[in-house]
C-alpha positions as CSV (number, residue, x, y, z in Angstrom):
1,X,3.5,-13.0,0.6
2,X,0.4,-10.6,1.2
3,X,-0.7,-7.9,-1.5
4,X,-2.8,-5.4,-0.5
5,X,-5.1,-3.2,-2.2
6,X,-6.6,0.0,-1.2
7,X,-5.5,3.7,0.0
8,X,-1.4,3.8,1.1
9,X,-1.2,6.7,3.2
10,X,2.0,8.3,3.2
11,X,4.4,8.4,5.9
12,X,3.9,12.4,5.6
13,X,-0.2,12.2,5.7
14,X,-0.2,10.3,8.7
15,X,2.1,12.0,10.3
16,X,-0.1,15.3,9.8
17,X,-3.3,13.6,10.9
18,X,-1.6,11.7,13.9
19,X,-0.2,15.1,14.8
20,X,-3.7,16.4,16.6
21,X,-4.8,13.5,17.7
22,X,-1.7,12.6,19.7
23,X,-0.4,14.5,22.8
24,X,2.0,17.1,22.0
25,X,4.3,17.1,25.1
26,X,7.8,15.7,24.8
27,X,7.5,11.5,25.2
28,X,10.1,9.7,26.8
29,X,8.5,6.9,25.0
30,X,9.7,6.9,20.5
31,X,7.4,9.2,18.5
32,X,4.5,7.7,17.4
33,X,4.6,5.6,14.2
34,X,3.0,3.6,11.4
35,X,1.5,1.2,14.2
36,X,0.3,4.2,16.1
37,X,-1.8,5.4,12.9
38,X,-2.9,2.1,12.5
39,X,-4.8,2.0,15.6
40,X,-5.8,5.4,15.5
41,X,-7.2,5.0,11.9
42,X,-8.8,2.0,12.7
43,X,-10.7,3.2,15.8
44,X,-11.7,6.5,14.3
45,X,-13.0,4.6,11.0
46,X,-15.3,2.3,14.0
47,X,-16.5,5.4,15.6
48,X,-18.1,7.1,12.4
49,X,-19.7,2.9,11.4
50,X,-17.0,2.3,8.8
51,X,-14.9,-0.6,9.9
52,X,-16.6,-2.6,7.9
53,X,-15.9,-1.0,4.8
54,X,-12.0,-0.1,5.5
55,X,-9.1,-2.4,7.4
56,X,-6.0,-1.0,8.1
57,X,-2.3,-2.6,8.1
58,X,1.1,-1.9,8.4
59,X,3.5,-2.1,5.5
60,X,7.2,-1.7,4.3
61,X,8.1,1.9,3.5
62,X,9.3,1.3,-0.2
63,X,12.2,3.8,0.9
64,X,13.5,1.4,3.6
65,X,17.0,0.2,3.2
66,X,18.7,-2.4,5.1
67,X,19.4,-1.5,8.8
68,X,16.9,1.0,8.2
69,X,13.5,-0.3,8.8
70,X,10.6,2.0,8.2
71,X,6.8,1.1,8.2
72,X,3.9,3.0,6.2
73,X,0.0,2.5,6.4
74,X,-2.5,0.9,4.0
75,X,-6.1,1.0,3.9
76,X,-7.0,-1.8,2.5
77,X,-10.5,-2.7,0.8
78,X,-8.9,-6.4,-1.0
79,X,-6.0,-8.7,0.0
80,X,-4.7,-11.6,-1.8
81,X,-1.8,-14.3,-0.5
82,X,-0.9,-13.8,-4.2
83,X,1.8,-11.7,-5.9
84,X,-1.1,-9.9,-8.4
85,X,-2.6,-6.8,-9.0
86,X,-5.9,-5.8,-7.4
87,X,-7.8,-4.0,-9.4
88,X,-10.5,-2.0,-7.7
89,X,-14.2,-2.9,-8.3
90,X,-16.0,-0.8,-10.8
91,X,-19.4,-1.9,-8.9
92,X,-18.2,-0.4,-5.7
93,X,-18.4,3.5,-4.9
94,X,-16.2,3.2,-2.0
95,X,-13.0,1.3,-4.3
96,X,-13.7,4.0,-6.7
97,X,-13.9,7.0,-4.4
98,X,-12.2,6.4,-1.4
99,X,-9.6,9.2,-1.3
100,X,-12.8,11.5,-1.0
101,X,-15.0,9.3,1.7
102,X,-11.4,9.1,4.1
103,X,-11.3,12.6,3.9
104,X,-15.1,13.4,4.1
105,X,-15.3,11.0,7.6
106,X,-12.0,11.2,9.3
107,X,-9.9,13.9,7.4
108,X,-7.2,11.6,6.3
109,X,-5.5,12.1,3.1
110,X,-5.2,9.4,0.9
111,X,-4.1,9.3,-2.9
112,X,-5.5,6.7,-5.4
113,X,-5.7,3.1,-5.5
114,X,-2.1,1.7,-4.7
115,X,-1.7,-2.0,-5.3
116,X,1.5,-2.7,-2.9
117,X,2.8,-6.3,-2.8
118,X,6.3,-7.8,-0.1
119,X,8.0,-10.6,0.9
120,X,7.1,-11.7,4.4
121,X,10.0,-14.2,4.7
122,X,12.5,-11.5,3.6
123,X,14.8,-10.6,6.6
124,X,16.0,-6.8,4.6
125,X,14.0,-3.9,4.4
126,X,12.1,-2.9,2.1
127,X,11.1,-6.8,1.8
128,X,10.9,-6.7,-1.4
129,X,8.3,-4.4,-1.4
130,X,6.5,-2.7,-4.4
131,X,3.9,-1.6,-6.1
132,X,2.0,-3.4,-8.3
133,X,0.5,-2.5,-12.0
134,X,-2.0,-3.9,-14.0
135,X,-0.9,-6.7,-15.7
136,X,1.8,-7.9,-12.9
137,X,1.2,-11.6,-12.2
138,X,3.4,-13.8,-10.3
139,X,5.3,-15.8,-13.1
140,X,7.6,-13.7,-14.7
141,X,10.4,-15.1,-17.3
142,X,13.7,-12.8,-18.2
143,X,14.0,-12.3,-22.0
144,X,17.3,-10.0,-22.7
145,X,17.0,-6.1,-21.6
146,X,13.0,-6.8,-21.8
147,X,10.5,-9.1,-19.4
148,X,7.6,-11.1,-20.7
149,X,4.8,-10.8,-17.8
150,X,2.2,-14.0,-18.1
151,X,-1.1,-12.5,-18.4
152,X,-4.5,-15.1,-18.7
153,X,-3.5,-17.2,-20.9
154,X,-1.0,-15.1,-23.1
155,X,2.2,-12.6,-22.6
156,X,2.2,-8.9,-22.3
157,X,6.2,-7.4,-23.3
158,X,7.1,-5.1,-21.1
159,X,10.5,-3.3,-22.3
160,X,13.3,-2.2,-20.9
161,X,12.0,-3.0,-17.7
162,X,15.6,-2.4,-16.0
163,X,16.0,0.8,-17.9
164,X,13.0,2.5,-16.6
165,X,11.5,2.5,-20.6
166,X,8.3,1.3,-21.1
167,X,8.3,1.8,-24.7
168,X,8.2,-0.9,-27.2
């Protein structure tokens, strides 16, 4: 179950910076796509010498419901086969300001850090896909209308998890 940590590029931003780059006569072939980006991003981030500072993947569209598969892109600076946040680093310029260097070297739009974390075995969309906050570990125990979210060697209370108040 991969987690991925970097820049999620919206379906929308992609689209928009697919859109040049890709021919604009009708297709009989689909319209291009998440994996489309993908390979686009990735070759234009090897042109202008920063492959080695980006990777690019594929991911569930959070949106996606079953029958309906849709795929978004990440730009990914860490991975982990864990269910954890990735926090970025706070010694590396590119973690910290990587909205600004996509746009700066390839004109892509990219919000913050995203954290996004799914279920490879899962056979329904989204996968179990979500994004991750600080604090989310794997282990997680159900106490009443709250959850208690294992942190180090303690517990964090987040409340009313299922009510969308954070509150305590």
């Amino acid at each position: 179950m991969p987690t991925y940590a970097g820049f999620y590029v919206t379906p929308q931003d992609w689209a928009d910076w697919l859109r040049p780059r890709y021919p604009s006569d009708p297709s009989p072939f689909s319209p291009p796509g998440a994996a489309d980006a993908e390979i686009l991003i990735t070759n234009e981030l090897r042109q202008k010498k920063a492959g080695k500072f980006f990777a690019v993947t594929v991911v569930p569209d959070l949106s996606s419901q079953p029958g309906k598969f849709n795929n978004d892109s990440m730009i990914y600076r860490l991975f982990s086969e864990k269910r954890e946040y990735l926090a970025p680093r706070a010694d590396s310029d590119i973690d910290l300001n990587g909205p600004r260097v996509l746009k700066h070297l390839i004109r892509l739009n990219a919000p913050g850090w995203q954290t996004i974390w799914y279920d490879e075995d899962s056979v329904l969309a989204p996968y179990g896909a979500e994004f991750l906050a600080p604090g989310t570990v794997e282990s997680r125990e159900k106490v009443g209308d709250s959850q208690k979210v294992r942190v180090g060697m303690g517990f964090k209370r987040m409340c009313g998890l299922d009510n969308g108040d954070t509150d305590c």
